[in-house]
N, C-alpha and C positions, 0 to 999 in steps of 0.2 A: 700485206700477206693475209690469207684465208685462213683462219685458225680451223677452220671444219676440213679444208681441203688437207692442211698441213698433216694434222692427227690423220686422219683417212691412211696416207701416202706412209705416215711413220709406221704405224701399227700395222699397214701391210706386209712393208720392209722387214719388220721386226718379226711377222707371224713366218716371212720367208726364210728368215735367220734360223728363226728355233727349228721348224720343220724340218729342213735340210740338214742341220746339225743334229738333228735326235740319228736322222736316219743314217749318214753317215758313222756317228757312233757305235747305231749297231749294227750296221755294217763291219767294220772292224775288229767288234767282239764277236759276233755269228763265226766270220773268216779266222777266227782264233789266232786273231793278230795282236790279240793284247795278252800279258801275265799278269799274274797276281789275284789279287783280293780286290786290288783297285784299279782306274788309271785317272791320272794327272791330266784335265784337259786345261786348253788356256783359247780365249778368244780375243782377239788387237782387234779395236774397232779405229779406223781412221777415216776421215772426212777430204776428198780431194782438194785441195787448196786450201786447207788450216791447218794447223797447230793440234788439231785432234788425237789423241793416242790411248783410248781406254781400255786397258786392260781385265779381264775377268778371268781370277783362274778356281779352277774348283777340282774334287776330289769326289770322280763317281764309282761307288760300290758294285761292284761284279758281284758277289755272293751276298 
């Protein structure tokens, strides 16, 4: 395996994850789809053909 190739391919993956998740976020809050103070988001990462299942869940402030 290419450890330069690898990282390259991860970190693009990953810059694609957050971007598209910021902006659906605020998507969501703009369309005043969300209540409250807060919202509860959660992200399931799974890998096709493993055992993979990692969870991240967090608590983002509206005000």
């Amino acid at each position: 395996m290419n450890e330069d190739r690898f990282n390259m391919s991860l970190r693009k993956f990953l810059k694609q994850v957050g971007v598209t998740s910021q902006r659906e976020i605020e998507r969501i809050v703009h369309e005043g789809k969300v209540d409250g103070e807060s919202v509860t988001v959660r992200v399931v990462l799974t890998a096709e053909g493993t055992d993979l299942e990692h969870v991240v869940e967090g608590k983002i402030d509206l005000v």
